[in-house]
C-alpha positions in Angstrom: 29.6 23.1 -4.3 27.0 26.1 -4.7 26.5 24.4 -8.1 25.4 21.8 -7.0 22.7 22.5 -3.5 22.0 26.2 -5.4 18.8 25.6 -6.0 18.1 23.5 -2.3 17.4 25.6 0.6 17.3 23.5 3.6 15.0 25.0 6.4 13.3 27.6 4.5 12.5 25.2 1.8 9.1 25.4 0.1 6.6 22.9 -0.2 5.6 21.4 -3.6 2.9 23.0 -5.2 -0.3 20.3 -5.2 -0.4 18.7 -8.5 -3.3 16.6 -8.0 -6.6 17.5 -6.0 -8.2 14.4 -4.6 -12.0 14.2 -4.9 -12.6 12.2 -1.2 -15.2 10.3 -2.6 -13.5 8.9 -5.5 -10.4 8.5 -3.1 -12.5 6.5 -0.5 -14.5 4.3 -2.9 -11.4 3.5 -4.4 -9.0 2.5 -1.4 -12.1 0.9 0.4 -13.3 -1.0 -2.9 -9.6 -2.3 -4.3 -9.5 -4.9 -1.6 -12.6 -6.2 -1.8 -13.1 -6.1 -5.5 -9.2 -7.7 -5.8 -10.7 -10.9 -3.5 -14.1 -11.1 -5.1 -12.6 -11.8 -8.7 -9.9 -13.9 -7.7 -11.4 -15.6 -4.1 -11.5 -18.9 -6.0 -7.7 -19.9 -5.6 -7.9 -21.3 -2.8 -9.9 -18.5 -0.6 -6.3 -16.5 -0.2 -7.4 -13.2 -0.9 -10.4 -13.2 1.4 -7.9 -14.2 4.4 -5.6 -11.4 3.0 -8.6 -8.9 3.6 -8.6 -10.4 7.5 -5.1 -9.9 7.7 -3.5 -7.3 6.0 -6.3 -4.4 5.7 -5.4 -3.1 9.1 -2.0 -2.6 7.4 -3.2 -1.7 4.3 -5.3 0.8 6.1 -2.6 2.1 8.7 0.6 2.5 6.6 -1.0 2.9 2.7 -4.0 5.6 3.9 -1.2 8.7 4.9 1.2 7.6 2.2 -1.7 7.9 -0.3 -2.8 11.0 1.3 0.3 12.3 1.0 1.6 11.1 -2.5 -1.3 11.9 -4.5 -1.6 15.7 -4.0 2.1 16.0 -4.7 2.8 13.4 -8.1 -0.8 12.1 -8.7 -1.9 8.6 -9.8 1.3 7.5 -12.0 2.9 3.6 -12.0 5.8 5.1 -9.8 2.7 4.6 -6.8 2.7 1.2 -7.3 6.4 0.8 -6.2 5.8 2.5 -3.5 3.3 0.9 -2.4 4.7 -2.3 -2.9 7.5 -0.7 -0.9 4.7 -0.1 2.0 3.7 -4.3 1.5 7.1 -4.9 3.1 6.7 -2.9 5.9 3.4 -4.9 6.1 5.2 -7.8 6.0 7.8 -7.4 8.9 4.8 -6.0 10.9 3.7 -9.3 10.2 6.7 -11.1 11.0 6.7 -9.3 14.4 2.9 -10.3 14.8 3.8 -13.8 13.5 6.3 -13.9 16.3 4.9 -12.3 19.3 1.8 -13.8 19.3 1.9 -17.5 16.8 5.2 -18.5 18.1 4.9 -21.5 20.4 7.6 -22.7 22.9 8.6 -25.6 20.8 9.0 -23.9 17.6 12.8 -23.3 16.5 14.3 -20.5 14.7 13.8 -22.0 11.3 10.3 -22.3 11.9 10.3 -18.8 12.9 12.0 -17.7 9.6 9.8 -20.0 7.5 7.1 -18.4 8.8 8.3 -14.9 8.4 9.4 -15.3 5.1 5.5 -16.6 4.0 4.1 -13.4 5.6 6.6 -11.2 3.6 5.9 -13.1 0.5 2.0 -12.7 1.4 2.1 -9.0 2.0 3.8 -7.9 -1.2 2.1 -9.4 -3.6 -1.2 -8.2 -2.0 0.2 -4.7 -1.2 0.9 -4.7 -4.9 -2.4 -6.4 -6.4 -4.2 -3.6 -4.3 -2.3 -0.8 -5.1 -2.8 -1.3 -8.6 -6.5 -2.3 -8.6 -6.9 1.1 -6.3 -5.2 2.8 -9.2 -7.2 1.8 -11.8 -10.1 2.6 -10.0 -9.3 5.6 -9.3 -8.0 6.5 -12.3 -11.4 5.4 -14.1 -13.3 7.2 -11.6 -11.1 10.5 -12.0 -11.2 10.3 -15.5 -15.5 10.1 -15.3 -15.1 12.9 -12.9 -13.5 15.0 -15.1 -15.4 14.4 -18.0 -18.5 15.2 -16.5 
């Protein structure tokens, strides 16, 4: 058993040493600008993306800010953040399904409408959390390699 939890010490355990630094500028220009940039180059289908900003940049704000802030320092800006991340879009999307509930739910609606429902948010919320995570990471990425060249 020691061979196995030898190295793992479990209240006096270390914390990681910080493999990234964050620059906050290039953090904030990049999580403020993926959004935005995401729905000005593909606003054209249909005007989704900008009602994706309405909706889902509280969330993307409130749940993807301190899991950024936290999972930078400690791995920096690989493609295992995008899973993450997309990871984060689900919790999105049963935050929506509680908002789609509580407050869009009508007395007349059934069940099935309410799963129908749910199941569009979900589907909503993923694919943006993951078309923003990985348009913040490639502009972060291009703004961190800049950084460091200059």
């Amino acid at each position: 058993m020691t061979e196995m939890f030898g190295n793992f010490v479990w209240l006096g355990r270390k914390p990681k040493p910080i493999v990234h630094h964050i620059n906050p500028t290039r953090f904030a220009v990049a999580f403020i600008g993926a959004p935005f940039l995401f729905a000005l180059f593909t606003f054209w289908i249909m005007l989704v993306p900008v009602v994706a900003l309405a909706f889902g940049l509280p969330f993307w704000v409130g749940i993807t800010l301190p899991f950024l802030l936290w999972y930078l320092p400690r791995f920096g800006p690989d493609a295992g953040l995008i899973t993450w991340c997309v990871l984060q879009g689900t919790l999105s999307g049963f935050a929506m399904c509680l908002y789609y509930y509580v407050v869009q739910m009508r007395p007349h609606d059934t069940l099935e409408d309410f799963l129908w429902g749910s199941l569009w948010w979900l589907g909503l919320c993923i694919f943006f959390s993951f078309a923003w995570s990985q348009t913040f990471r490639s502009i972060y990425c291009k703004l961190d390699q800049k950084g460091a060249k200059s």
